[in-house]
Each structure stands twice: as C-alpha cells, then as structure tokens.
C-alpha positions as CSV (number, residue, x, y, z in Angstrom):
1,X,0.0,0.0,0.0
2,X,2.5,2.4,0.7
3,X,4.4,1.4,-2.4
4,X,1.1,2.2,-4.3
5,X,0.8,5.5,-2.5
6,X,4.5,6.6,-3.2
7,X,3.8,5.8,-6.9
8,X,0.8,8.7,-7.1
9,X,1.6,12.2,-7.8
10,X,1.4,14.7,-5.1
11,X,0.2,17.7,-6.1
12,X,1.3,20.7,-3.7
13,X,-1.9,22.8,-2.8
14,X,-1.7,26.7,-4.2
15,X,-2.7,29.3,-2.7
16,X,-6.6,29.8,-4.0
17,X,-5.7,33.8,-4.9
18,X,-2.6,32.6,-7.2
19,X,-3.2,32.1,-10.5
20,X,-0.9,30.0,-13.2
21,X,1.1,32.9,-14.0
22,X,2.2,34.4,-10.8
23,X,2.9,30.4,-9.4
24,X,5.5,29.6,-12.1
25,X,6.0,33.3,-14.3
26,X,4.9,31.4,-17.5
27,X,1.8,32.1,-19.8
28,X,-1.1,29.7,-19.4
29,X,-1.5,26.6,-21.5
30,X,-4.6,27.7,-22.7
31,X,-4.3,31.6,-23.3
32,X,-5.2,34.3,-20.5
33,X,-8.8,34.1,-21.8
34,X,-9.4,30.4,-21.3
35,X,-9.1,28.2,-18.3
36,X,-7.3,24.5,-18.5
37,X,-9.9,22.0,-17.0
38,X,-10.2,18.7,-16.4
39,X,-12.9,16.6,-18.4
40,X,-12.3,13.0,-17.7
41,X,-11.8,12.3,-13.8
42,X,-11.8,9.1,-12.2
43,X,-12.2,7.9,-8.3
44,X,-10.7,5.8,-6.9
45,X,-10.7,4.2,-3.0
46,X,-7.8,3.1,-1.0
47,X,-7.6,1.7,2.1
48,X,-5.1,3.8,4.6
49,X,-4.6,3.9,8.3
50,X,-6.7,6.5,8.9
51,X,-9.8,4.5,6.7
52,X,-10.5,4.7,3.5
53,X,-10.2,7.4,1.2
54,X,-11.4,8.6,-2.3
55,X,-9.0,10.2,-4.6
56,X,-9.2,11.7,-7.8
57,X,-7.6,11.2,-10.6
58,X,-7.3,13.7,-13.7
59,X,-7.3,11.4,-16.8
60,X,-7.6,14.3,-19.4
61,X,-8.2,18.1,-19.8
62,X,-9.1,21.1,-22.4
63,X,-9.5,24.2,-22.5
64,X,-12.8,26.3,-22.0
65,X,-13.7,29.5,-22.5
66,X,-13.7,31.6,-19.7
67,X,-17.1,32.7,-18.4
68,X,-18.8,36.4,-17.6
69,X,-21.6,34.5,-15.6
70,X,-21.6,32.5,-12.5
71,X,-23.1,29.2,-13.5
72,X,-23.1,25.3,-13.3
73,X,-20.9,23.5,-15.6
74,X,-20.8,19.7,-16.1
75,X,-18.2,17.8,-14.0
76,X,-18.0,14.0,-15.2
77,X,-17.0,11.6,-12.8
78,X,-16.2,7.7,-13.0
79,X,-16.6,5.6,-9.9
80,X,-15.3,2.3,-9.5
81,X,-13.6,2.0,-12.9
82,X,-13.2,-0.9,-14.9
83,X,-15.4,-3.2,-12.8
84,X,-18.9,-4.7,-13.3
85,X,-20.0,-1.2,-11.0
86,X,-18.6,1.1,-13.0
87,X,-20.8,4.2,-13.2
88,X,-19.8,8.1,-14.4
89,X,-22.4,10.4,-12.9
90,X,-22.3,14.7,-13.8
91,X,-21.4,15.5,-10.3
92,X,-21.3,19.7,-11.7
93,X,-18.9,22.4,-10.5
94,X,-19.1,26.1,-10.6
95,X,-17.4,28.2,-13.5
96,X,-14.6,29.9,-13.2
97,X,-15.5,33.5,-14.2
98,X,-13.3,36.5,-15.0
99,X,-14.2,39.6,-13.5
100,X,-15.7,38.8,-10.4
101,X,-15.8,41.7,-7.7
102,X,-12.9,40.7,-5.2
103,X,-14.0,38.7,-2.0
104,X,-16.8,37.2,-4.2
105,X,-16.3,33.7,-6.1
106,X,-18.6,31.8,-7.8
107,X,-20.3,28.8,-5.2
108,X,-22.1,25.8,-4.9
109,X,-25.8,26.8,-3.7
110,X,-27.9,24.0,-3.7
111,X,-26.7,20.5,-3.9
112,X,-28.5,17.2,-4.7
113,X,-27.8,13.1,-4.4
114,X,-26.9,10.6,-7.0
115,X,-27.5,7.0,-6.2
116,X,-23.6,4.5,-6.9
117,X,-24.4,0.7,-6.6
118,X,-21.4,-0.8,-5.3
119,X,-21.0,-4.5,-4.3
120,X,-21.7,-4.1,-0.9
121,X,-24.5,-1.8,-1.0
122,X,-25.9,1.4,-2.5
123,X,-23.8,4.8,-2.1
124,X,-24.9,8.8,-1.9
125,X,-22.5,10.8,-4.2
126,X,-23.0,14.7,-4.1
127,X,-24.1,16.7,-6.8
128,X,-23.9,20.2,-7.8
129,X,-27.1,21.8,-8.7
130,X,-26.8,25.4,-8.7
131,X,-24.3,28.0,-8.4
132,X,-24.4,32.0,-7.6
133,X,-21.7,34.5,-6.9
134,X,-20.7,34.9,-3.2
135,X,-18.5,36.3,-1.1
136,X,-16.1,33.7,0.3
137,X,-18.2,32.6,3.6
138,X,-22.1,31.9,2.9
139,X,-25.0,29.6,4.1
140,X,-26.5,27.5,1.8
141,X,-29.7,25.6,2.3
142,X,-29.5,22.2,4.1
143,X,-32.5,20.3,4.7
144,X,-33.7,18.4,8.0
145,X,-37.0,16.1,8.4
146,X,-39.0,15.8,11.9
147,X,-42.1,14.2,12.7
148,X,-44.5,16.8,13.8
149,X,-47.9,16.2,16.0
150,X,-50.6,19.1,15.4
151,X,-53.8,19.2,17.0
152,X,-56.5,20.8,15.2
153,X,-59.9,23.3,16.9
154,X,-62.1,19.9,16.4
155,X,-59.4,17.1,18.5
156,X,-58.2,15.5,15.8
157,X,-54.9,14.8,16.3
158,X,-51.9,14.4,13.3
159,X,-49.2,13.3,12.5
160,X,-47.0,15.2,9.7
161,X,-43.5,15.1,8.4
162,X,-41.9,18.7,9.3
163,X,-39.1,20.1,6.7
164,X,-36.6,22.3,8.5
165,X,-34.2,24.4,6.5
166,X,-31.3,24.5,9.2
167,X,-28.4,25.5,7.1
168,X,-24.4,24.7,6.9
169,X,-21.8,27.4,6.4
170,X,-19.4,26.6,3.5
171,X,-16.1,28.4,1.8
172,X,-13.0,30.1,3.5
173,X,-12.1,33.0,4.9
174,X,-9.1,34.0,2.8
175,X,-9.0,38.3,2.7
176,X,-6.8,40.6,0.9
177,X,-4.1,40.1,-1.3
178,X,-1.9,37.7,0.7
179,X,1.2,38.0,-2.0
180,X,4.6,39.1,0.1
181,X,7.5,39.6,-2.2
182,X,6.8,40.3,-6.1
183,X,8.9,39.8,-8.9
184,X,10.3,43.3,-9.4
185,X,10.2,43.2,-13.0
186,X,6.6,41.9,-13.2
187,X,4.2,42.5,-10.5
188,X,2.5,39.9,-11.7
189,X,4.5,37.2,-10.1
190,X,4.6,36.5,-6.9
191,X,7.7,34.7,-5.0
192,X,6.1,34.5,-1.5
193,X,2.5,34.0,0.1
194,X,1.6,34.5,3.4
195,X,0.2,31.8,5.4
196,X,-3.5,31.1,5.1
197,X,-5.3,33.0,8.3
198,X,-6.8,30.7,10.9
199,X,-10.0,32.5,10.6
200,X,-13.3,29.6,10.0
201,X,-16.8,30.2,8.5
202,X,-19.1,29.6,11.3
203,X,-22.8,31.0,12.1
204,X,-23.1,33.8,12.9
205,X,-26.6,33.9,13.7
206,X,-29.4,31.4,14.6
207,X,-32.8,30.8,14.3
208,X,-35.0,28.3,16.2
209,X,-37.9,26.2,15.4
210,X,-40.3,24.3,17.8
211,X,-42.7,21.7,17.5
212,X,-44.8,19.0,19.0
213,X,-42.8,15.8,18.1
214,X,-44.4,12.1,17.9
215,X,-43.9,11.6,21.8
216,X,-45.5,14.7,22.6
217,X,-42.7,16.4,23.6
218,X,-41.7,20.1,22.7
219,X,-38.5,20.2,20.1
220,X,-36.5,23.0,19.4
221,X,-34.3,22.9,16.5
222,X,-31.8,25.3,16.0
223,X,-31.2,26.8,12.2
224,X,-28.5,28.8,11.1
225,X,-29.1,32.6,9.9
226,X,-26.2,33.6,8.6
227,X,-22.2,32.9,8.3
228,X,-19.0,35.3,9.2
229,X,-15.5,34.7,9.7
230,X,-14.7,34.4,12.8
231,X,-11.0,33.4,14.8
C-alpha cells in the first residue's frame, strides 16, 4: 500500500488567490482568456490507516472559455472503474469566471444526491445543482426532516412530516491580497505568500424552530441565519 501511495503524484496545494502565471511566471497553456480544466476524472478508494479514502484522478483536460456569468458546468465523474460497477455520474462544478468583484467567487448553492451501486450496497454521491456569486463565507440551504404532532380546533390529532431548512456554512475565509514579495520586474508574479489566516466560517446567527414531536414532547431545532468569519 505504501508502495502504491508513493507511486501517485502529489500535487502541492496553491494558494486559491494565485493564479498559473504568478505560481511559475509562464503564460497559461490555454491563453489568458481560457481556463485548463479537467474533463475526464476518475475515483478511486484506498484503504489507509486512517480508513478509506477517495481520490481523484485527472485522466484528461481542455480548454474552456472563460465565463462572464456565475453558473453550473458539467463535471464528469467515474466511480469504481473498470469493474462490473462502474458508473460516471455529472457531479457539476461552478465556473470559473473572469471579472468577479474581489471577496466574491462563484459557489455551490444548492446541492442534490446521486445513487452508486457498489457491491456491498448502494452509495450517496454529491451533486452540484446550482451556483451563484458569493462572497467567500455563505450559508447555503441544508435540509432536515421531523415528525410533527398538530392538533386541530375539532381534537383530531396528526401526525406530519416537518421540513426544517437548518443551514451549513461553507467556503473560506481568505482576505486581501496575501502575495509578500513580487517579482520586481513583473508585478505579476509572486515569489512568496503569506500563510492562510486561521480564521473559519461559522454561524453567525441562529434561528430556532419548535414543535410537538411524535412523543408529545416540545423540540427545538436550531437553524443557522447567517455565516462570518470568525478566529
């Protein structure tokens, strides 16, 4: 196993601000007005220590145009590859736009579920469904179910399923230009970054919710209002 793991490529996480040409100080592959992105990716599961893991791996790429608008885009992905279980599902991504205001990036804002078979048993995959431009900490929409008893004027009593938007806080908290040294020649490249800051999107607000639930108890369910970074 660890003979298998030394044999993948590490690739060394960038900074999310750096782009292509201030990383290395040469032109893009595909031209300043396209981005280079993946179209063929494969997953695959190994077995470490820790548990087991997924890992992708880029089988091929091309280059797309780069977009004004903050939309969806189709994200291929291959699960459990060359086997009798072998299934590519559009998982979706966000574009990469040009011109976006600073602090704001184009997001996942509502997500879905894909069914894998696998041999063991069936498997929930993520899916991208929509996408808007937002700054780099935001809620987004997670749903909850409860069982709900209401009583109506004439006795009857019933029993109802309750949907509960309580929310999750994705993205980073990465602010300002975190570039140290620059390339005196060309501004545009950048020699040093400053570490990432250890502030975390959290809630920043809450909401709560009560109801009768199926034991006749009172339940109080706690929704998220709103995300900040915080230290």
């Amino acid at each position: 196993m660890l003979e298998y793991l030394r044999s993948k490529k590490v690739r060394v996480r960038e900074p999310a601000t750096a782009t292509y040409t201030e990383r290395s100080g040469q032109a893009p592959s595909c031209g300043v007005n396209h981005n280079c992105e993946p179209t063929r990716v494969r997953v695959e599961r190994v077995l470490l220590f820790e548990g087991p893991r997924e890992v992708e791996v880029i089988e091929d790429c091309q280059c797309e145009n780069k977009l004004t608008q903050c939309v969806r885009v189709p994200a291929l992905k291959t699960y459990f590859f060359e086997t009798p279980y072998e299934t590519v599902i559009d998982v979706g991504s966000c574009a990469s736009i040009k011109g976006s205001p600073d602090g704001f990036s184009c997001v996942p804002t509502k997500f879905d579920s894909a069914l894998v078979k696998t041999p063991n048993k069936m498997d929930l995959v993520q899916t991208v469904v929509a996408c808007e431009l937002k700054e780099s900490c935001y809620r987004v929409p997670y749903m909850e179910y409860y069982y709900e008893i209401i009583y109506h004027e004439d006795g009857v009593k019933e029993e109802k399923l309750k949907e509960i938007d309580v929310g999750r806080c994705l993205g980073g908290c990465t602010t300002g230009n975190r570039c140290l040294l620059r390339n005196p020649s060309d501004s545009a490249v950048c020699h040093l970054w400053a570490e990432r800051p250890t502030n975390s999107c959290l809630p920043q607000g809450y909401e709560s919710h009560m109801f009768v639930n199926q034991h006749g108890q009172i339940r109080t369910v706690l929704s998220v209002a709103s995300c900040l970074c915080q230290p």
